[in-house]
C-alpha positions as CSV (number, residue, x, y, z in Angstrom):
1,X,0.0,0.0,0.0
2,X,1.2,3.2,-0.7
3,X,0.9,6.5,1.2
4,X,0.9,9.8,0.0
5,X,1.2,12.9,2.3
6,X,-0.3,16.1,0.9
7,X,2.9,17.5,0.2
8,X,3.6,14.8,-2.4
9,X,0.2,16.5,-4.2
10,X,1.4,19.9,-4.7
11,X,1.8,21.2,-8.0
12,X,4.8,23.2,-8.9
13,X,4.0,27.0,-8.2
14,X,5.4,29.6,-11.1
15,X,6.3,32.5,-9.1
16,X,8.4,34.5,-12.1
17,X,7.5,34.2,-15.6
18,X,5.0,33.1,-17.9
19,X,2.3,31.5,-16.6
20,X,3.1,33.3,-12.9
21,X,0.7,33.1,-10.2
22,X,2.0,36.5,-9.0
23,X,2.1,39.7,-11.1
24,X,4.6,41.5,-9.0
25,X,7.4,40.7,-7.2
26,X,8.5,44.7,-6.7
27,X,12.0,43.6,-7.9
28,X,14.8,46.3,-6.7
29,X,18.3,47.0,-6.7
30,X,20.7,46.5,-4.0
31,X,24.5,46.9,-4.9
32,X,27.5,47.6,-2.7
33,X,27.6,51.6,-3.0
34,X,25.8,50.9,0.3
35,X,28.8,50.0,1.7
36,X,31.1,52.5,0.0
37,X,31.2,50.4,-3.3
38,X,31.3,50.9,-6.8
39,X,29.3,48.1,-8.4
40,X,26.5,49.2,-10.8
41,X,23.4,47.0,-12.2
42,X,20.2,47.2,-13.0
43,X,17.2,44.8,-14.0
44,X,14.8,44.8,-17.2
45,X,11.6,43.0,-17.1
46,X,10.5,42.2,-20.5
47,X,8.6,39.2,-22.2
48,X,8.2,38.1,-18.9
49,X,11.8,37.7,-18.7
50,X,13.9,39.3,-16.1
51,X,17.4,40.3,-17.3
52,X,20.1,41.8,-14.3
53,X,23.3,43.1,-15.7
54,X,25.9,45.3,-14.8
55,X,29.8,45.8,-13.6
56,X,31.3,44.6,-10.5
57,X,33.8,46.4,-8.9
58,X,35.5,44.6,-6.6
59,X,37.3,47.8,-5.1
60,X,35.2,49.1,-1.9
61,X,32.5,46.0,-2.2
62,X,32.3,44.0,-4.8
63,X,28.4,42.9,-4.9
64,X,25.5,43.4,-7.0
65,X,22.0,42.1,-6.5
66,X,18.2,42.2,-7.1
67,X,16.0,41.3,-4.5
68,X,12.5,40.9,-4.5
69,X,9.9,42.8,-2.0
70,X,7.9,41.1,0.7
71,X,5.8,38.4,-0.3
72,X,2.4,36.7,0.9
73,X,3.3,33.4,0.1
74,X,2.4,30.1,2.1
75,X,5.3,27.6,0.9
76,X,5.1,25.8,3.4
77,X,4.4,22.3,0.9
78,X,7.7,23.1,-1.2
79,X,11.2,21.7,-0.6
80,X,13.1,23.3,-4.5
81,X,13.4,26.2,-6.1
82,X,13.4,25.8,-10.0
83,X,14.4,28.0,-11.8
84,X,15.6,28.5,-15.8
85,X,18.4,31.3,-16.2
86,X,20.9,32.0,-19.3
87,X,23.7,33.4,-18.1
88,X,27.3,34.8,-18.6
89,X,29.5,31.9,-17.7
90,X,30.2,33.4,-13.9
91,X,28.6,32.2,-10.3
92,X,25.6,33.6,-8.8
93,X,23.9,33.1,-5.2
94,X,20.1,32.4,-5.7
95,X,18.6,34.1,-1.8
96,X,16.0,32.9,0.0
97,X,14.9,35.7,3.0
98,X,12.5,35.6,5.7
99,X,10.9,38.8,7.3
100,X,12.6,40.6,9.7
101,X,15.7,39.5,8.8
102,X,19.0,40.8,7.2
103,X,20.3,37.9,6.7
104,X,20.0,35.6,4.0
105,X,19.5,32.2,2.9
106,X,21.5,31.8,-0.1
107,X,22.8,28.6,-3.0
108,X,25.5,29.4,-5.2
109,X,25.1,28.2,-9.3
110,X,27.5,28.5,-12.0
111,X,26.3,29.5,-15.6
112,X,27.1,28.2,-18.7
113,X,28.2,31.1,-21.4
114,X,24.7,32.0,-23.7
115,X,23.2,28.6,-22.8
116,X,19.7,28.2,-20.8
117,X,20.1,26.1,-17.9
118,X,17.2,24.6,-15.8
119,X,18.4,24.8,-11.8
120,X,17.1,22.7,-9.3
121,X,18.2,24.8,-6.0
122,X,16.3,22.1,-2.5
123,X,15.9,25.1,0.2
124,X,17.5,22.3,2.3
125,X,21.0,22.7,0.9
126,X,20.7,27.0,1.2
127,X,22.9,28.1,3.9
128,X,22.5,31.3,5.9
129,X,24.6,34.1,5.4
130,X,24.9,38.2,6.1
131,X,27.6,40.7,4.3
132,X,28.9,37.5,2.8
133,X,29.6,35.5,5.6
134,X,28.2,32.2,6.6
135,X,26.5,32.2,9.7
136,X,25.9,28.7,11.7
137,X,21.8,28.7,11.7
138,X,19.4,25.4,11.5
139,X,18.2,25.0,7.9
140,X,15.6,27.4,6.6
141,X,11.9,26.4,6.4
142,X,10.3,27.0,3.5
143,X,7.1,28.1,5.5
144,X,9.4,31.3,6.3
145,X,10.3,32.4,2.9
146,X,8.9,35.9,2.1
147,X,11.6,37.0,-0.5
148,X,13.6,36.2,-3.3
149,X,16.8,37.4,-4.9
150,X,20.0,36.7,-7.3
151,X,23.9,38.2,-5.8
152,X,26.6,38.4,-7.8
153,X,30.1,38.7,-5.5
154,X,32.2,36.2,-7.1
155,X,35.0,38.5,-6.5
156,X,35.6,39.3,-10.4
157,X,35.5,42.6,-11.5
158,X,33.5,43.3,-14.8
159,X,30.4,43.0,-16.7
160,X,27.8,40.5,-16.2
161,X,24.8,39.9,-17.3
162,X,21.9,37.0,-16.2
163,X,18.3,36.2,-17.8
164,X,16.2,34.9,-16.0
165,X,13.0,33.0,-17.3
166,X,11.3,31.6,-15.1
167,X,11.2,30.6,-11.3
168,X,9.6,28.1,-9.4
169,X,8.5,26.0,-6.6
170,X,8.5,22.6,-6.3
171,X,7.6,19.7,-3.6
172,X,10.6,17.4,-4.5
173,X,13.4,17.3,-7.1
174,X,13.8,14.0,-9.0
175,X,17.1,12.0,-7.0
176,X,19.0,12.7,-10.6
177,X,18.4,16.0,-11.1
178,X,19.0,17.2,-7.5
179,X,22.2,18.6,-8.7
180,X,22.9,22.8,-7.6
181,X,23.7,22.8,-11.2
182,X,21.5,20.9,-13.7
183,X,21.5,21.6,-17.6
């Protein structure tokens, strides 16, 4: 006999993109000229596609990052965050937040140069972190999450630039494709 919980039931939830069961995520720019910094970027939203790009400067900083505002989600069913990027070849942070929090819950990806990629990020592997330091907190439930967001602070200064397509939730990654970095 088989037994399935009602978190086995849930349906992946679009959260970005076409076919998104939210219409805005209030998207802004946080870079390091908060901190002294020089690091520019900013964020198009177009064909339902959301492009950040910019220049890190590593000199006084050295991160760039869009974040999204304070959502009403209950997410409390999901355990992955999908998402489906093209990006630039470098490594970005995919952040999880929580309210009343500064720091973040954050998994690293690499990109592959031009090519869409298809990311399957299980909120059990995010770590916590603030100013770019890891901080030794229990894992994050996804009941919590109230905010999204990409950093760049791979510690290379220039351009970068990162599409992404889509994002969404999930209740379970398949065991093969529960890889940081799936293509």
């Amino acid at each position: 006999m088989t037994i399935l919980s009602s978190s086995a039931l849930a349906a992946p939830m679009r959260v970005m993109g076409i076919d998104s069961v939210h219409t805005n995520m209030d998207w802004q720019v946080v870079n390091d000229g908060v901190m002294g910094g020089r690091s520019e970027s900013s964020f198009v939203n177009q064909n339902e596609q959301l492009r950040f790009s910019g220049t890190l400067n590593t000199n006084g900083g050295g991160f760039a990052s869009l974040r999204s505002g304070s959502q009403d989600w209950d997410l409390s069913m999901y355990s992955v965050v999908r998402l489906k990027v093209r990006g630039d070849g470098r490594t970005y942070k995919f952040r999880l937040f929580v309210d009343g929090d500064q720091a973040s819950y954050q998994a690293d990806f690499a990109t592959s140069v031009g090519e869409w990629q298809v990311l399957e990020l299980p909120i059990g592997d995010f770590y916590a972190a603030w100013r770019g330091r890891r901080l030794d907190r229990p894992p994050l439930a996804a009941a919590e999450i109230a905010a999204m967001g990409i950093i760049i602070a791979d510690g290379i200064d220039g351009y970068f630039d990162l599409t992404i397509d889509w994002i969404e939730l999930d209740d379970a990654c398949a065991p093969e494709n529960c890889a940081v970095n799936k293509r």
